[in-house]
ZAMIRO-255929 format. One record per atom (N, C-alpha, C): residue number from 1; residue in one letter; x, y, z. Coordinates in nm, 4 decimals. Example, Ala and Ser with C-alpha at 12.3 -4.5 7.8 and 13.67 -1.06 7.14 Angstrom:
num->1 residuo->A east->1.3190 north->-0.5690 up->0.7800 $
num->1 residuo->A east->1.2300 north->-0.4500 up->0.7800 $
num->1 residuo->A east->1.3200 north->-0.3300 up->0.7800 $
num->2 residuo->S east->1.2850 north->-0.2250 up->0.7080 $
num->2 residuo->S east->1.3670 north->-0.1060 up->0.7140 $
num->2 residuo->S east->1.2900 north->0.0030 up->0.7870 $
//
This chain:
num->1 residuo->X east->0.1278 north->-0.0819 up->-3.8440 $
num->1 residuo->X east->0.1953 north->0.0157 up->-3.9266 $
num->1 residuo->X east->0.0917 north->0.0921 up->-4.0083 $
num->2 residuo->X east->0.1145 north->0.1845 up->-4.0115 $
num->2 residuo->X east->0.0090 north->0.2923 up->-4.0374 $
num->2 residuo->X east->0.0236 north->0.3016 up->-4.2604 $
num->3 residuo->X east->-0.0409 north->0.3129 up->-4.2828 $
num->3 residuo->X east->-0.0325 north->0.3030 up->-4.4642 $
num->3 residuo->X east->0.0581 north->0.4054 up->-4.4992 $
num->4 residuo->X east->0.1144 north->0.3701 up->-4.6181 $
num->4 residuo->X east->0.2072 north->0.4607 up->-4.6700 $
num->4 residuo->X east->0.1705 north->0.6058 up->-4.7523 $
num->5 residuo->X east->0.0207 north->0.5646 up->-4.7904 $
num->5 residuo->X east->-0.0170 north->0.6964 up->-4.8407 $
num->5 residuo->X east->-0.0442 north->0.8049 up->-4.7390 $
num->6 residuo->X east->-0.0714 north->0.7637 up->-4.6040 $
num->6 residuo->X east->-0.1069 north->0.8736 up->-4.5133 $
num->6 residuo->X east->0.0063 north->0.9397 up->-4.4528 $
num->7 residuo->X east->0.1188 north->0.8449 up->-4.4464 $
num->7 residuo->X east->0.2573 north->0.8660 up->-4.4001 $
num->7 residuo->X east->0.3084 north->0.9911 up->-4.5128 $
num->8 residuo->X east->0.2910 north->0.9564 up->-4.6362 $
num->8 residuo->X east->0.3687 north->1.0457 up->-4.7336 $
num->8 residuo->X east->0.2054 north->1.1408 up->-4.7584 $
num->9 residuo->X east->0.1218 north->1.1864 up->-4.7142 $
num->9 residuo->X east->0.0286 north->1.2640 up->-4.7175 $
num->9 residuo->X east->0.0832 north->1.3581 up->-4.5752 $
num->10 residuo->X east->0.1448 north->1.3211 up->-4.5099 $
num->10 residuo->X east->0.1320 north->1.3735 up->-4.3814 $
num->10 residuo->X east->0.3069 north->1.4691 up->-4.4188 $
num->11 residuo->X east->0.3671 north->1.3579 up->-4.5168 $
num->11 residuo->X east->0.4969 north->1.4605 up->-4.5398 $
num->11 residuo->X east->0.4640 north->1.5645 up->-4.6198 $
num->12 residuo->X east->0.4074 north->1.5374 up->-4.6871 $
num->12 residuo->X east->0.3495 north->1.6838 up->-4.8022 $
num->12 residuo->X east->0.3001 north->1.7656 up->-4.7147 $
num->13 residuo->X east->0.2452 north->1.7728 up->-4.6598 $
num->13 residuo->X east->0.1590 north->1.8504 up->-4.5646 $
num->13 residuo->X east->0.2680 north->1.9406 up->-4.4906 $
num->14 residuo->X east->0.3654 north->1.8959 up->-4.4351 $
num->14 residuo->X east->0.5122 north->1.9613 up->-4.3690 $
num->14 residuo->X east->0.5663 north->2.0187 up->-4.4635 $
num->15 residuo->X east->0.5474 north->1.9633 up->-4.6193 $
num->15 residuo->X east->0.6694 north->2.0715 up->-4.6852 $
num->15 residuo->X east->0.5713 north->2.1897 up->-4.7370 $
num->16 residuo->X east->0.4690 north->2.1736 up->-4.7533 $
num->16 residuo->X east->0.3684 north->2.2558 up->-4.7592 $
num->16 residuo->X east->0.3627 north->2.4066 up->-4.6626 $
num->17 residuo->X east->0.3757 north->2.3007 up->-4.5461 $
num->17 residuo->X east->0.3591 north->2.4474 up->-4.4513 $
num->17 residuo->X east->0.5160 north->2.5325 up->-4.4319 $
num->18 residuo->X east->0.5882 north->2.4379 up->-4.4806 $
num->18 residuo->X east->0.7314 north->2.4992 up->-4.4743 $
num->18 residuo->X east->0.7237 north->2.6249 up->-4.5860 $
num->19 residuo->X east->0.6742 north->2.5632 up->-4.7316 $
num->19 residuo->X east->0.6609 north->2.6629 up->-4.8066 $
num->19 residuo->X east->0.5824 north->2.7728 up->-4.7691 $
num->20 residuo->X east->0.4806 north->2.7093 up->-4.7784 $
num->20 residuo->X east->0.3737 north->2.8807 up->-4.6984 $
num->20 residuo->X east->0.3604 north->2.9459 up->-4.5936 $
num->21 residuo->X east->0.5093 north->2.9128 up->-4.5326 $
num->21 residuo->X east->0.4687 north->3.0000 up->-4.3940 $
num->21 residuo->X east->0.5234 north->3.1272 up->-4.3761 $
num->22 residuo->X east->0.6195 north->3.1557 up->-4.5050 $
num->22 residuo->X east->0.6404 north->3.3323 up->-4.4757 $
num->22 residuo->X east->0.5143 north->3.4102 up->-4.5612 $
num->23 residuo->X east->0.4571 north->3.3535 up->-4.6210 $
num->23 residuo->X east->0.3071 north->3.3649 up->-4.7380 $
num->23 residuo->X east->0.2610 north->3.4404 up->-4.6312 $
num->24 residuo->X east->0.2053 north->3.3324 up->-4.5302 $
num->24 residuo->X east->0.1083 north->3.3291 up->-4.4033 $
num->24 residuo->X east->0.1297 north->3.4309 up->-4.2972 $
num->25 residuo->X east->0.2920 north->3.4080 up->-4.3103 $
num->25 residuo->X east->0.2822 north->3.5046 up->-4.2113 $
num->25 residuo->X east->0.3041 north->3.6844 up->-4.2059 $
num->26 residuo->X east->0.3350 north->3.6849 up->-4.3724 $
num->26 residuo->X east->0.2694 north->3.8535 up->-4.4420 $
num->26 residuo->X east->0.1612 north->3.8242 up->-4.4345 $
num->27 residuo->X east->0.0990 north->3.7840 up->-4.4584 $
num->27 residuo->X east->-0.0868 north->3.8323 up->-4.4730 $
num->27 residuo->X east->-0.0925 north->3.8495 up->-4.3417 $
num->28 residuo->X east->-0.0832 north->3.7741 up->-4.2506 $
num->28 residuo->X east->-0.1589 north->3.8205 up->-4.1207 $
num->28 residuo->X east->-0.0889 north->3.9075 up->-4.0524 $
num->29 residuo->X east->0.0142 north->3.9410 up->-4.0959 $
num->29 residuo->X east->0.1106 north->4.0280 up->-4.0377 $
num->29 residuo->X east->0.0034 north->4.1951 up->-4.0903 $
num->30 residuo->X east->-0.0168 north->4.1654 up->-4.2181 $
num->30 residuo->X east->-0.0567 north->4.2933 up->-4.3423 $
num->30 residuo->X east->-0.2465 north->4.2966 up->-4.2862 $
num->31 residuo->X east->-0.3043 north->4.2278 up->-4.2074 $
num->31 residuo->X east->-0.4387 north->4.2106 up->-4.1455 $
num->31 residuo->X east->-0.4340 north->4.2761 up->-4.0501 $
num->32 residuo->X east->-0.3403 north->4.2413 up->-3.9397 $
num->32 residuo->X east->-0.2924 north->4.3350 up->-3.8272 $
num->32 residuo->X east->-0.2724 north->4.4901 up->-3.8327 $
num->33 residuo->X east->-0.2311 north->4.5136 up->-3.9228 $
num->33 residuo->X east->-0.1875 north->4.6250 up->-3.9681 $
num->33 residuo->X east->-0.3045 north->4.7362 up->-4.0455 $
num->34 residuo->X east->-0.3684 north->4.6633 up->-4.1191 $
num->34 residuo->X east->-0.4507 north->4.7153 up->-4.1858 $
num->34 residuo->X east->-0.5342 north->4.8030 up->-4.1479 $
num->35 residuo->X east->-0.5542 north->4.9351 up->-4.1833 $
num->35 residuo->X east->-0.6631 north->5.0251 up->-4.1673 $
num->35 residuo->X east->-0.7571 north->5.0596 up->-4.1730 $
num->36 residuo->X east->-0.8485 north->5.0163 up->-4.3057 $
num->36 residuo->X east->-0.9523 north->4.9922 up->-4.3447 $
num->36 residuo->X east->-1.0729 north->4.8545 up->-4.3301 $
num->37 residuo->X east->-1.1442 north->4.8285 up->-4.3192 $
num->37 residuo->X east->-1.2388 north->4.6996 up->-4.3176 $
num->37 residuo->X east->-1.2247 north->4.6297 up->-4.4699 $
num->38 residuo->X east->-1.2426 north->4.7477 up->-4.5636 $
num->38 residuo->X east->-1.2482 north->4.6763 up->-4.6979 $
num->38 residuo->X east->-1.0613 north->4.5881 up->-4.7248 $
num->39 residuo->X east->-1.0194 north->4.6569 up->-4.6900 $
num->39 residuo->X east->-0.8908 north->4.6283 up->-4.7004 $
num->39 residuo->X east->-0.8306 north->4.4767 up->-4.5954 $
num->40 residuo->X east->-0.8747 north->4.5033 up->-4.5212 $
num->40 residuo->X east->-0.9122 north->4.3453 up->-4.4630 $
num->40 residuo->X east->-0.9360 north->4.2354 up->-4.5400 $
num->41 residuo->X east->-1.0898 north->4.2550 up->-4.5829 $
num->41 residuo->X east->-1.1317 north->4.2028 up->-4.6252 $
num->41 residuo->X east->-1.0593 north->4.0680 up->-4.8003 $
num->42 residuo->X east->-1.0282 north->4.2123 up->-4.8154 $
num->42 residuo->X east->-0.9220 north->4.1714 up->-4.9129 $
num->42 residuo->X east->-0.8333 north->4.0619 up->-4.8506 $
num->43 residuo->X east->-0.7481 north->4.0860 up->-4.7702 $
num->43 residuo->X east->-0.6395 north->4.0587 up->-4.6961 $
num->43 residuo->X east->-0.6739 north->3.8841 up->-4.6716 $
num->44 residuo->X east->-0.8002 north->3.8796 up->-4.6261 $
num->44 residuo->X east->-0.9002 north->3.7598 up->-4.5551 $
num->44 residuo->X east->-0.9061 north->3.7012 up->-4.6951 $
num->45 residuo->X east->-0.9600 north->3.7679 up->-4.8103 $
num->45 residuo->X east->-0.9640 north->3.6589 up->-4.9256 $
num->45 residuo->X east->-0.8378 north->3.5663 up->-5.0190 $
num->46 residuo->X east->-0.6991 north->3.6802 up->-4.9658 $
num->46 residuo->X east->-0.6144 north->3.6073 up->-5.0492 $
num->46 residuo->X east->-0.5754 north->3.5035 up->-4.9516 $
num->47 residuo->X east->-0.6125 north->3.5151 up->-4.7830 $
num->47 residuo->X east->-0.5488 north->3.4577 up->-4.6871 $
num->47 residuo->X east->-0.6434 north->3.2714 up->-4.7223 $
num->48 residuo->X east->-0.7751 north->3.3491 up->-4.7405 $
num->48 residuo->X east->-0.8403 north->3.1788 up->-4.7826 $
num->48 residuo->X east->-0.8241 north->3.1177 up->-4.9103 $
num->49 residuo->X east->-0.7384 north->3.1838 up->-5.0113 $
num->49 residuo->X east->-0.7130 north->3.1364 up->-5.1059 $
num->49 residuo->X east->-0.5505 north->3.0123 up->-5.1340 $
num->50 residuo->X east->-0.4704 north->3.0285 up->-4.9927 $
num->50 residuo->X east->-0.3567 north->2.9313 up->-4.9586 $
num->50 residuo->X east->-0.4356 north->2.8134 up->-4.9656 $
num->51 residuo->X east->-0.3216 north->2.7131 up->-4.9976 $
num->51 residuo->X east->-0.4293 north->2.5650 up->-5.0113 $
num->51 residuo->X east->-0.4093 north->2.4961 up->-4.8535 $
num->52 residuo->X east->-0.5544 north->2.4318 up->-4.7871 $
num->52 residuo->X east->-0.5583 north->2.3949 up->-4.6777 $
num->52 residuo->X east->-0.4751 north->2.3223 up->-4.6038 $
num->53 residuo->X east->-0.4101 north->2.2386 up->-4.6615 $
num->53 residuo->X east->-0.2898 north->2.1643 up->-4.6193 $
num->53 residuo->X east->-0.1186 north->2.2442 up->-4.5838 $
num->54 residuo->X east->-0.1948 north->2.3700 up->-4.6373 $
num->54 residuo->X east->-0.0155 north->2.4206 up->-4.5562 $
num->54 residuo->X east->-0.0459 north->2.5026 up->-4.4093 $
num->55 residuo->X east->-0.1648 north->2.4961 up->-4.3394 $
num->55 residuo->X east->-0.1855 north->2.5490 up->-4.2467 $
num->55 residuo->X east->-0.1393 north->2.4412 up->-4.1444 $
num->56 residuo->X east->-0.0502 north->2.5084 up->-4.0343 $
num->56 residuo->X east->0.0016 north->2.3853 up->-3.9116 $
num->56 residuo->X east->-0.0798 north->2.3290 up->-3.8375 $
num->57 residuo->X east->-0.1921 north->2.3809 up->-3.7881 $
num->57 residuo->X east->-0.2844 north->2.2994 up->-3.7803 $
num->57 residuo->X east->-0.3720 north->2.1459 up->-3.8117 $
num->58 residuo->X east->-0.2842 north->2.1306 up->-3.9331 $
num->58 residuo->X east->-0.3500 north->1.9923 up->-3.9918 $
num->58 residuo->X east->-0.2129 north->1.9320 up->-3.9655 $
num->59 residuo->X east->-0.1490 north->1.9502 up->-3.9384 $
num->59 residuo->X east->-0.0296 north->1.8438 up->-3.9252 $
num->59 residuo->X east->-0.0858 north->1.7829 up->-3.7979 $
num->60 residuo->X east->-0.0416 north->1.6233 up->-3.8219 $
num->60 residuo->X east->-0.0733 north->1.5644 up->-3.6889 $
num->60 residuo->X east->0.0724 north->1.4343 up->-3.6981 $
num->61 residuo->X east->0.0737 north->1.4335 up->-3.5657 $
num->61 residuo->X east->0.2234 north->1.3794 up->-3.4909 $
num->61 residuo->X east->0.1997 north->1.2210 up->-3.5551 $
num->62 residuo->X east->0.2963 north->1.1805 up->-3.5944 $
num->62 residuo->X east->0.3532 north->1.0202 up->-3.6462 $
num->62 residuo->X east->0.4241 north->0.9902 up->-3.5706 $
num->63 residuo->X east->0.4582 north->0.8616 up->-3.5012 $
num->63 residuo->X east->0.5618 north->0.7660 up->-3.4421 $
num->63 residuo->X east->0.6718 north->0.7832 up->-3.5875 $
num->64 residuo->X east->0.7886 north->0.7827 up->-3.5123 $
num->64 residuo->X east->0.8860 north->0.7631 up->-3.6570 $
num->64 residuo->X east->0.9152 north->0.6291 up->-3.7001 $
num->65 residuo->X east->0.8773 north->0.5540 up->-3.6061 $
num->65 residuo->X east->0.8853 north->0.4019 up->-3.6525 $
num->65 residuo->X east->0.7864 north->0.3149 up->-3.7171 $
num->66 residuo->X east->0.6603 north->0.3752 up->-3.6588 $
num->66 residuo->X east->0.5347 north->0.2811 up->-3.7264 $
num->66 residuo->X east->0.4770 north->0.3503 up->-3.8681 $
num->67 residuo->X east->0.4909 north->0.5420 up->-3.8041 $
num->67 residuo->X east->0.3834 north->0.5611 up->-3.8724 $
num->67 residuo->X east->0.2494 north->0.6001 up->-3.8094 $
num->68 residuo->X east->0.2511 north->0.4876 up->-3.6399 $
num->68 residuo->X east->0.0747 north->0.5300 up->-3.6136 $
num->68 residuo->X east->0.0898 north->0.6377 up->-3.5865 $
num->69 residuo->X east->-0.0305 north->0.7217 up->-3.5620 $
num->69 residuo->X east->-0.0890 north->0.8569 up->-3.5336 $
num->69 residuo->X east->-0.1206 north->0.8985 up->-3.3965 $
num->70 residuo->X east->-0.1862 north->0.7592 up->-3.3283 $
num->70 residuo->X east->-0.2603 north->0.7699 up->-3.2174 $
num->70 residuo->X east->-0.1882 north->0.7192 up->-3.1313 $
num->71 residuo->X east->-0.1875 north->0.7483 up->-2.9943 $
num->71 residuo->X east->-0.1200 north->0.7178 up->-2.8761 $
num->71 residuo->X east->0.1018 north->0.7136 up->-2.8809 $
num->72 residuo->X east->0.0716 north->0.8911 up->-2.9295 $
num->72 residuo->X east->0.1754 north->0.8898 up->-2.9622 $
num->72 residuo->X east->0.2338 north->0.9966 up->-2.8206 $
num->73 residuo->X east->0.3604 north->0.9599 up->-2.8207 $
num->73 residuo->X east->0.4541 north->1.0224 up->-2.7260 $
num->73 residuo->X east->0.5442 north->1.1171 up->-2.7378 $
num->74 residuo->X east->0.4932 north->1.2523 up->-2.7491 $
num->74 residuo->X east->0.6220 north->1.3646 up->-2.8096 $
num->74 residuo->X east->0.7589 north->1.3821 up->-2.7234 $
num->75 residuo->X east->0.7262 north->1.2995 up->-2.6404 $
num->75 residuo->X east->0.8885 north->1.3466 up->-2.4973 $
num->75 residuo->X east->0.9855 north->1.2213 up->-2.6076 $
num->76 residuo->X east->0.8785 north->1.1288 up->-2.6639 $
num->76 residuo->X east->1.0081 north->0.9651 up->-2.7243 $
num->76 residuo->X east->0.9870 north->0.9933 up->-2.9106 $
num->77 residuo->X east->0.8805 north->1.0754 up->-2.8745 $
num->77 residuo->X east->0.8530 north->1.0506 up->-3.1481 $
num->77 residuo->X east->0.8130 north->0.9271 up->-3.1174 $
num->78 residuo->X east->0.7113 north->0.7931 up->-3.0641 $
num->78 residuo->X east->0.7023 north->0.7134 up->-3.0735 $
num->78 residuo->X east->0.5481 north->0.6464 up->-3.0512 $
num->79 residuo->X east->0.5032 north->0.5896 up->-3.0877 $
num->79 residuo->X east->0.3506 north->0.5412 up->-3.0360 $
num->79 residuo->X east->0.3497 north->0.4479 up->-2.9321 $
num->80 residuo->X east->0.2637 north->0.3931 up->-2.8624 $
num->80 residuo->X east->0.2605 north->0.3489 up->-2.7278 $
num->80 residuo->X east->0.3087 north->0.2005 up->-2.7422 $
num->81 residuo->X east->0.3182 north->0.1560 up->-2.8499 $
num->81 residuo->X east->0.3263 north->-0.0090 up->-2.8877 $
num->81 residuo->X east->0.4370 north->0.0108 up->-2.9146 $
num->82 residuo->X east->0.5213 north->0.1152 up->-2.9807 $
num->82 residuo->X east->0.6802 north->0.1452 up->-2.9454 $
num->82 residuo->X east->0.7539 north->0.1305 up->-2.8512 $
num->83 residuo->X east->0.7082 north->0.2292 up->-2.7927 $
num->83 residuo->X east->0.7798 north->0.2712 up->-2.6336 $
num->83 residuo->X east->0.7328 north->0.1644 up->-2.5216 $
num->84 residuo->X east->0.6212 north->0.0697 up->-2.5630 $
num->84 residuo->X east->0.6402 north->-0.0533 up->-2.4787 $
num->84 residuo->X east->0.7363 north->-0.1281 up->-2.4951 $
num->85 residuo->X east->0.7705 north->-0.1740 up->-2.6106 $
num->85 residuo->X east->0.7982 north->-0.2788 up->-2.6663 $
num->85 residuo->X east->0.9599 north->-0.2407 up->-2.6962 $
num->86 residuo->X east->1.0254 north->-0.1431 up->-2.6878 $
num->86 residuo->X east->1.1485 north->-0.0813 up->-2.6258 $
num->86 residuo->X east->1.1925 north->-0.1004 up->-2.4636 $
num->87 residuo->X east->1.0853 north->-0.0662 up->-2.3969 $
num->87 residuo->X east->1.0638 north->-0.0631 up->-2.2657 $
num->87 residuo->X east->1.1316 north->-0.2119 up->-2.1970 $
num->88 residuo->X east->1.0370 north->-0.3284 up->-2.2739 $
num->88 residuo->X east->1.0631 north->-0.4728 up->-2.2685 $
num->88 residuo->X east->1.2045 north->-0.4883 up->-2.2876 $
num->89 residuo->X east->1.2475 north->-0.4490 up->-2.4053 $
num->89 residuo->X east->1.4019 north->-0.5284 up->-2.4201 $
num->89 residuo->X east->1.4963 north->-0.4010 up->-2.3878 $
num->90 residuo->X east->1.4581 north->-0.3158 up->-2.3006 $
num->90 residuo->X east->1.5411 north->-0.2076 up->-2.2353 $
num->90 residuo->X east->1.6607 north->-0.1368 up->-2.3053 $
num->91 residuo->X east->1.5360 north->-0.1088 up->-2.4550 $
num->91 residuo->X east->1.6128 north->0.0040 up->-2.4906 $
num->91 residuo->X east->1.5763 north->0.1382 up->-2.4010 $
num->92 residuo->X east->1.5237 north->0.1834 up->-2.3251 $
num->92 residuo->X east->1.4881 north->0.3109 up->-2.2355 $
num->92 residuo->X east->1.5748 north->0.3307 up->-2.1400 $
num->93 residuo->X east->1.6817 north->0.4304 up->-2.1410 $
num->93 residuo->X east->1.7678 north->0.4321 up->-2.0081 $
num->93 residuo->X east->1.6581 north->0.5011 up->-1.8662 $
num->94 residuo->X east->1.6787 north->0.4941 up->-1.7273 $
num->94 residuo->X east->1.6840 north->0.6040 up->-1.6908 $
num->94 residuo->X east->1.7445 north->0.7016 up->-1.6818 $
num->95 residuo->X east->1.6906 north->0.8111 up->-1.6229 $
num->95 residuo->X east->1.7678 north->0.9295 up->-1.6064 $
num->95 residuo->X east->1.8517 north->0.9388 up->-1.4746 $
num->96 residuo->X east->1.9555 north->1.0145 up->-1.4950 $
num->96 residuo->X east->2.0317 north->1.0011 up->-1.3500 $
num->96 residuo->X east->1.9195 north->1.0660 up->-1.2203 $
num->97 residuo->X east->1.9320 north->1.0010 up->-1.1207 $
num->97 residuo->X east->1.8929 north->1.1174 up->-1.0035 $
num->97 residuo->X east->1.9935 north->1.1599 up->-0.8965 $
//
């Protein structure tokens, strides 16, 4: 099980980018657009002035059960010691064919 501070570091981080993403996405919308270089430029400084954690990029995928990070499965939300160990006592249906 993965620690609780990284778990609730990793939720901040989501409400973060929830908040800043119409922020984010005028500025680069207003970069695109822009006519001038200086005016860019501008554009580029308020854009590095958002705090690093609301960019989606830093989000990284959690199992919803453990917590781990690594050897995780986006088709199940689950890490590999999950979806084994489901597998075993057959919680996993198949699919029809």
């Amino acid at each position: 099980m993965a620690k609780k501070n990284m778990i609730e570091r990793e939720k901040k981080r989501q409400r973060l980018v929830i908040k800043y993403s119409k922020k984010r996405t005028d500025i680069k919308n207003a970069i695109r657009t822009a006519s001038s270089f200086q005016e860019k430029l501008d554009l580029y400084g308020k854009f590095q002035l958002l705090p690093r954690n609301c960019f989606p990029s830093r989000l990284r995928n959690r199992c919803w059960m453990t917590g781990r990070s690594r050897g995780y499965y986006r088709y199940f939300g689950v890490s590999r010691h999950v979806l084994r160990e489901m597998a075993h006592s057959c919680q996993i249906g198949r699919a029809h064919v």
